[in-house]
N, C-alpha and C positions, 0 to 999 in steps of 0.2 A: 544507552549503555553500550560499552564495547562487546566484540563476543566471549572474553574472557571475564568478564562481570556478567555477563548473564548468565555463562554457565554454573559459576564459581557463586554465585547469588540462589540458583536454583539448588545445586549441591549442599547448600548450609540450612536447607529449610524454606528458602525466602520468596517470596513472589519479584520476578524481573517485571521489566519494562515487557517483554514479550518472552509466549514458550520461545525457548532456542531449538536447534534444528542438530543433528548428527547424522555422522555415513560411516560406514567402516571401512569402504575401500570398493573394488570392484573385478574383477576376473577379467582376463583378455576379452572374452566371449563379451562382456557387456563394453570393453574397452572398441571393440570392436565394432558394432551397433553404435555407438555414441558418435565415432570416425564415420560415420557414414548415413548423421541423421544432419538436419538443419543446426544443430547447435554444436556441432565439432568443432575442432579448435584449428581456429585461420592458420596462414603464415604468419600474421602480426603477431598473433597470440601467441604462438612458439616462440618465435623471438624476444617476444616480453619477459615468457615464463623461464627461455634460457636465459635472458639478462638478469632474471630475478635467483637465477639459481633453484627455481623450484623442482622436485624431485618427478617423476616422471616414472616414479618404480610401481611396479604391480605387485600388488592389487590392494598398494595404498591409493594410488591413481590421484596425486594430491594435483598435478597440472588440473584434470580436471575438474575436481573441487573447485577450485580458483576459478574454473570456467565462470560456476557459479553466483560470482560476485556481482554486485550493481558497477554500473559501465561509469561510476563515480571513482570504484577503485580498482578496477579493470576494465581496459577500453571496450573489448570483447565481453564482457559480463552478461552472462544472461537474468540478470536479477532477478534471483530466485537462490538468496545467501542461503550457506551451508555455515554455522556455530561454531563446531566442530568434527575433529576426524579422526583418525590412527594412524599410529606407524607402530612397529614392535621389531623387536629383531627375534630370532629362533637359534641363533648362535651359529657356529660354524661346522665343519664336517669332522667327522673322524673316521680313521681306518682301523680295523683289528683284522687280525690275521686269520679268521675262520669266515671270514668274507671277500668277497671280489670285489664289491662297489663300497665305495666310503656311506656309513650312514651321518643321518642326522644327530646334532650332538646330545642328543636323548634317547639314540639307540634306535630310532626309525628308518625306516627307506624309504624314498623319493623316486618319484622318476618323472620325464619330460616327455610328451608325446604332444604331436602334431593331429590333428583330424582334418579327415578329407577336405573341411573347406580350407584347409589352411593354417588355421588359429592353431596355437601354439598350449600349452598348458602343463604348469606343475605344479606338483601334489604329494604330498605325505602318502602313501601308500601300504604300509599295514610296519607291524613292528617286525625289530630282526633278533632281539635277546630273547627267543624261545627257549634255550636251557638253561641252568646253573652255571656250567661252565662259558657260556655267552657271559652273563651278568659281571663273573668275575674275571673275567679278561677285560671287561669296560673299565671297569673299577681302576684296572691299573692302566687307564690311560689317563691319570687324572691331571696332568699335565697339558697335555690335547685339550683337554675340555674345560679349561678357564676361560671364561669371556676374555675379547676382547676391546679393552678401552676405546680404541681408534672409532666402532660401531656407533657408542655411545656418544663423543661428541659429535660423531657426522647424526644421530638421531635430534642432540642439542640444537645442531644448525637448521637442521630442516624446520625443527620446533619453530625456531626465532624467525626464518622466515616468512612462515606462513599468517606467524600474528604479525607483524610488523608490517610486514607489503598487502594482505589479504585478508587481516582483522579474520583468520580463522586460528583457534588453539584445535591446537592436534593434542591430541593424550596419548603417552605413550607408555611403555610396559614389558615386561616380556611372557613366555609362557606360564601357567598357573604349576604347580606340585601333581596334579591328579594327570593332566595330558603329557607333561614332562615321564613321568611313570609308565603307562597305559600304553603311550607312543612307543614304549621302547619293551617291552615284556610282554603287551600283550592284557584284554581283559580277563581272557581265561588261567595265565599264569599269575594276574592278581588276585585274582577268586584264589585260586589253588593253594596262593602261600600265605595268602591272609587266614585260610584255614589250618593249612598242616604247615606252615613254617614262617607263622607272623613277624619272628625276628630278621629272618633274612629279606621279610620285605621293608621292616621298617629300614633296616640297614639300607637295602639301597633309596630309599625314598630320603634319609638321610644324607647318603653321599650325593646326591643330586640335588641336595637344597648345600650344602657346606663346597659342593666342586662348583656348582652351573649357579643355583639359583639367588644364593646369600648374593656372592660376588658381584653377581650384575646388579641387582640392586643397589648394593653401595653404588658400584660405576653407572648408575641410572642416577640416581640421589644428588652425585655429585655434581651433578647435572642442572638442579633445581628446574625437574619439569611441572609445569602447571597444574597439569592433570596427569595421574598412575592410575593406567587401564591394562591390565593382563588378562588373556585369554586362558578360558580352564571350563570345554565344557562337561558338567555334571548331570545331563540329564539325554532323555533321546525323548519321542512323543508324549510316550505313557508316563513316567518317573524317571528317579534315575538310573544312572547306569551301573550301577555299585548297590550294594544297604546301604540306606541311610545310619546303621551302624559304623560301620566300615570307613564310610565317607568322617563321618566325625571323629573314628581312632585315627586314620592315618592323613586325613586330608587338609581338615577342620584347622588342626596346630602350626598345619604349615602356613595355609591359609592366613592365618593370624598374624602370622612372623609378614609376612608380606605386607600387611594392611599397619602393623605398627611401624613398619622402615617408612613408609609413604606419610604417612599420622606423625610421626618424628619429625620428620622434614620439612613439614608443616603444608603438604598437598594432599588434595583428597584421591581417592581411593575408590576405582569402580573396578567389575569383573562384569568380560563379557560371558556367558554362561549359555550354548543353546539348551532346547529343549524343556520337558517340564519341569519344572525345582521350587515351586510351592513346600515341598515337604521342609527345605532347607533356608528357605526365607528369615524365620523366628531363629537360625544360627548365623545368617547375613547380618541382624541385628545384635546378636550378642557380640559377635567381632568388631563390630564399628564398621562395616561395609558402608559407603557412600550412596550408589549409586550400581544397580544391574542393567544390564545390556542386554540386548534381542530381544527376549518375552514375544516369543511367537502367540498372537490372542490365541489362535487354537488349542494350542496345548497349556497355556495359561489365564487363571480367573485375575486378570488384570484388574478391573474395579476391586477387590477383596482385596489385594495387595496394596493397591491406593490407602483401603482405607483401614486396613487392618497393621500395616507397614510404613506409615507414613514420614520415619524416617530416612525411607530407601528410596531416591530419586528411580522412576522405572525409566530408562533410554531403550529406545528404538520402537516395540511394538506396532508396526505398520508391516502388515503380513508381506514377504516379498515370493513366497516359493506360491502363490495363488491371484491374488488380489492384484499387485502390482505388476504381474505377468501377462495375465486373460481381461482384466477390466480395460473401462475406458478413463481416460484422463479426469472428467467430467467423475465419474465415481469413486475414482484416486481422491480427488479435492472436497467430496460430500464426507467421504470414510474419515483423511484427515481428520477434517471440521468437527465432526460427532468426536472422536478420540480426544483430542482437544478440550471440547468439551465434557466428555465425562472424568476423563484421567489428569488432565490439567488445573483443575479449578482453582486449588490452592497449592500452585505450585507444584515441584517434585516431579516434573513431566517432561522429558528431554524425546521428544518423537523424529523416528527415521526410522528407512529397511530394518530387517530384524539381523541380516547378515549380508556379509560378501555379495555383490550387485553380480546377475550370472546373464539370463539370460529377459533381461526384464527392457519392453521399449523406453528411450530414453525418454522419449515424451511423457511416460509416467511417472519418471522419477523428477522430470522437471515439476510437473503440477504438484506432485508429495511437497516440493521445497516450496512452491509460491506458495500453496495451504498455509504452511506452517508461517508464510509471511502475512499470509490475509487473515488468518484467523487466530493468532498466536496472541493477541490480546483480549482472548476471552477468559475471563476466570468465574 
């Protein structure tokens, strides 16, 4: 099978030829450690991955994705294939006049810092629509805040080269309704007006699905990508981060609109989600959700979800903030194996890190992907 038939096989229920494999991307910090381990990427391999036009952006880090390949279809390959990937976009910037620095176009702040050893790093860094009158001064930039198209085919292109030169599908998306919100107001101003003034929140949870969110989707759609993966997380160790009231009045609907543009278009439909979200699983299934992302085992009863949710593919589940950090290679490849084993049997089982690669040895993340080659045909 190609890797877009096995994913696209696992996704519909079906048992592949083998489990397929996933990665979300990786951080400077792990970009970093990778440059400076045995399996970094040559001069050839740069060369190759510029003639190939492959993308080199962080902390999709799809150059070395590709590292990953059998040296059949990269010279350089450390065979140890990766299935699949991400890209997403998060839109562009805006400025409003009660601020100095342009935010995110969801109303957030950013910022870029450097640390002493050097490495570079940027980050969403808290919301900036703390009052009323923030909210509606955004509202009227709604011109500023249309996606735009140009993103979405340069998102196309990167798609088509990674399956065509590197037999990897990248799924791609943009952000979910709940982080779009949150990012830019704030969780205690969503508490606050979900209680004393739920219309002005649905309003702007509105205006941010008909200005940012509708829109890109069409310009994603028109795209016809393989796989529709959006980031929206719902939860933090313990539950969520919201009521699971709450989540279903304003989050639930949007949710839906998103997973029916992807289901239209005739591609499936995954969200990555940290944290715990068992509660919300039985409403993953009433939407038609494909396919959930990360499922950290600690904070999740991943067997229960297997068998209790069996039409919801589980991707990632291979703990990275512990296991993939402090073990050894050798316990990397036995945890696999077992995961594999329990969570894979029939099908529905797409394993890799649970999120973004930060500061984990590459030699770990290499043995995660050979497992997944040596033992991916167990059912």
């Amino acid at each position: 099978m190609s890797a877009l038939e096995r994913v696209l096989t696992v996704l519909e229920g079906k048992i592949p030829d083998r489990v397929p494999s996933f990665i979300l991307g990786g951080d400077c910090d792990f970009v970093y450690r990778f440059m400076n381990s045995p399996y970094k990427l040559t001069d050839e391999d740069m060369k190759q991955l510029e003639n190939d036009k492959v993308s080199f952006m962080i902390p999709f880090i799809h150059s070395i994705v590709a590292k990953f390949s059998t040296p059949e279809v990269f010279a350089g390959g450390i065979d140890a294939k990766i299935d699949m990937c991400w890209s997403t976009t998060g839109g562009g910037l805006v400025k409003l006049d009660s601020f100095d620095k342009p935010l995110i176009n969801n109303g957030g702040t950013f910022d870029v810092v450097v640390k002493e050893d050097g490495i570079p790093h940027s980050w969403y860094t808290g919301p900036a629509l703390l009052k009323k009158e923030h909210i509606e001064e955004y509202w009227e930039k709604e011109k500023d805040l249309k996606p735009n198209p140009a993103v979405f085919r340069n998102l196309s292109r990167i798609r088509k080269t990674m399956l065509e030169k590197y037999d990897i599908v990248v799924s791609q998306g943009i952000t979910g309704p709940f982080e779009n919100c949150v990012f830019g107001i704030g969780h205690a101003n969503f508490a606050r007006f979900a209680r004393k003034d739920p219309s002005f929140l649905q309003q702007h949870i509105d205006f941010q699905w008909e200005t940012i969110e509708e829109p890109s989707l069409k310009l994603l759609m028109n795209q016809k990508p393989d796989v529709v993966m959006c980031g929206d997380d719902y939860g933090f160790n313990r539950g969520l981060q919201i009521s699971v009231k709450q989540w279903r009045k304003y989050i639930k609907p949007k949710l839906a609109e998103y997973i029916k543009y992807a289901h239209d278009g005739g591609t499936k439909f995954v969200v990555h989600s940290c944290g715990n979200i068992g509660q919300i699983f039985p409403d993953f299934v009433e939407i038609g959700i494909d396919g959930v992302e990360s499922l950290k085992p600690k904070n999740n009863d991943l067997k229960m979800y297997r068998e209790k949710y069996p039409e919801i593919t589980l991707i990632g589940t291979i703990d990275d903030s512990e296991m993939l950090i402090y073990e050894s290679p050798k316990y990397v490849r036995n945890s696999v194996k077992e995961s594999i084993k329990v969570l894979g049997k029939k099908g529905g089982y797409i394993p890799g890190p649970t999120n973004f690669l930060l500061d984990q040895p590459p030699e770990n993340i290499v043995a995660l992907f050979k497992a997944i080659q040596e033992f991916g045909k167990i059912y």
